[in-house]
N, C-alpha and C positions, 0 to 999 in steps of 0.2 A: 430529672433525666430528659435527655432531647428526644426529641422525636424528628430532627430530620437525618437525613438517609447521611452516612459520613462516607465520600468516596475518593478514593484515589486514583488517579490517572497519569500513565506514565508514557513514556516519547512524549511529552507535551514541547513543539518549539516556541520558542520565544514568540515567534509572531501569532503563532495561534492561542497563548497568553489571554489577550483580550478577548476573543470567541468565547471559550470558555466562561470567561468571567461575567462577558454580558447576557450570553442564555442561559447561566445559573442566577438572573437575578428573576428569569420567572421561577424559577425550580425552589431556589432556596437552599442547594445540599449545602454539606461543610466538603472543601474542597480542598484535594491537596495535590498541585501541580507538580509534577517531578518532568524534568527535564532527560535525566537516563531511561532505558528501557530496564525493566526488569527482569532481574537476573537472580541467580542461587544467594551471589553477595548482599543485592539490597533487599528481598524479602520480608526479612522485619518489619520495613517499609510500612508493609501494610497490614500490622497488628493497627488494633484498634478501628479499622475501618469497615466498613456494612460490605461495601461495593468495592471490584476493583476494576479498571477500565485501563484495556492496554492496547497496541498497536500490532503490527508483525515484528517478527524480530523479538519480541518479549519471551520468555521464557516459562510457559504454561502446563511444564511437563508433570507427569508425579510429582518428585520430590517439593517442587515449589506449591501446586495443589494440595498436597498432603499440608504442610506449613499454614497455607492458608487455610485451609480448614480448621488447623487447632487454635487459630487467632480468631474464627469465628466472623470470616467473610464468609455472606452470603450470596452475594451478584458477583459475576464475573463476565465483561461486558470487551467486545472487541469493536474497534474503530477501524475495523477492516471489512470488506468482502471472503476474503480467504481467512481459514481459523485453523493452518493447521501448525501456525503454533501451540496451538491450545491441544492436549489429549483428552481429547472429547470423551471417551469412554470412560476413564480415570475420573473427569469431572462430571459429567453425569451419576456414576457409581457415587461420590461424595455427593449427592445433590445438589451440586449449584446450580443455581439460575442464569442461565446463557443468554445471549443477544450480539446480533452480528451485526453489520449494514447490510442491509438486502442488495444494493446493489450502485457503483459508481456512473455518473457521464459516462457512456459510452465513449460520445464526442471528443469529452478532453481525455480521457487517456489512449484513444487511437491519434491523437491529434497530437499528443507527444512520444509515442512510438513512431510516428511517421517523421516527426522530425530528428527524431533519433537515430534514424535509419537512415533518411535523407543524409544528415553529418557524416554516415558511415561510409554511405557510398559516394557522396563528395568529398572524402577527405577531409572534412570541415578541420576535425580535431587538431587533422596534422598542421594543417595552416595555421588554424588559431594558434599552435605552440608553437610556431613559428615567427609568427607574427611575437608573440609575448618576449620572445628573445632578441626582437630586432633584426630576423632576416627576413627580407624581403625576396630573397632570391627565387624567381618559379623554375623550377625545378620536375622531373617526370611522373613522381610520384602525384603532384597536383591535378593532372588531368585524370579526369575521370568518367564514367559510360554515363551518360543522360537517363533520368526515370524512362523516358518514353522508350527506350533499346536497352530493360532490364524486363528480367524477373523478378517476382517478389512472390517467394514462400511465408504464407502465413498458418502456424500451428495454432488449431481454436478457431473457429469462427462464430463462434456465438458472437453475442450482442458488439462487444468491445474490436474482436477480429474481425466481423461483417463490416464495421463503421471505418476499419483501418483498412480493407481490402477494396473501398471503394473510395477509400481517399488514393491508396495508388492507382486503382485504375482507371480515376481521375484525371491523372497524369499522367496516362499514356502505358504505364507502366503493363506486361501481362500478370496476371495474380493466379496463383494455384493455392489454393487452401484445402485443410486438411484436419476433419473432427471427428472423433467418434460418433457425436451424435450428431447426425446429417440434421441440414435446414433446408426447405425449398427456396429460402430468400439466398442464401450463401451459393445455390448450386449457379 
């Protein structure tokens, strides 16, 4: 009988492939890379395994918790900050053992909401599908307000909102943000 941990991890993409594989070569589990998120359909999935480790978007509710319990997962682990795929109540009542990411970059995901936002309000998109069709034509819709003669409404400002409200006001931009739980650093 083995003794190491047998787990399965699901959203796994291609490129993250290799990660996986090379920080399991200190671990040792038995690993089993699934490319879909977990749903009602693949569940089976994950008979036979200790551990299950999934993403957002995965499918954590009762009836798949109930499943998993009769298959005799023990771990149930999320590769997220946010878990409310997972029915945390449901799974606690079943005793799983839980684990979350305590917490992402700030940096990089304010730094890709800002360029997100930026595309938005430059029109980026429309141009790029523009561009991708072969018109070049500029047109009224291409113009658009400069960060520095906007507003920027950001909802949250903890850690991730605080680092995206000072990337726009960075820029010129005015910033009102909006939490329930007040920060001295946000105000």
């Amino acid at each position: 009988m083995s003794t190491k941990i047998k787990m399965v991890c699901y959203g796994v993409r291609k490129t993250e492939r290799p990660f996986f594989e090379q920080l399991n070569e200190k671990y040792g589990y038995e690993l089993t890379l699934i490319e879909e998120y977990l749903t009602k359909d693949n569940i089976a999935t994950t008979k036979g395994h200790d551990a299950v480790m999934v993403r957002a978007n995965c499918d954590c509710y009762e009836e798949n918790l109930l499943k998993m319990k009769e298959y005799g997962v023990k771990y149930l682990l999320t590769r997220t900050v946010g878990y409310n795929h997972i029915d945390l109540a449901k799974a606690h009542e079943l005793g799983f053992k839980m684990a979350y990411v305590p917490g992402y970059s700030p940096n990089a995901v304010s730094e890709l909401a800002v360029a997100m936002g930026n595309a938005l309000l430059r029109n980026l998109f429309y141009m790029a599908n523009n561009e991708k069709n072969t018109n070049f034509k500029v047109d009224d819709f291409m113009f658009a307000k400069e960060i520095r003669n906007s507003t920027i409404g950001i909802i949250g400002t903890g850690r991730i909102g605080f680092e995206t409200a000072k990337a726009w006001h960075g820029m010129g931009a005015k910033v009102l943000g909006q939490d329930i739980y007040e920060s001295d650093a946000a105000k």
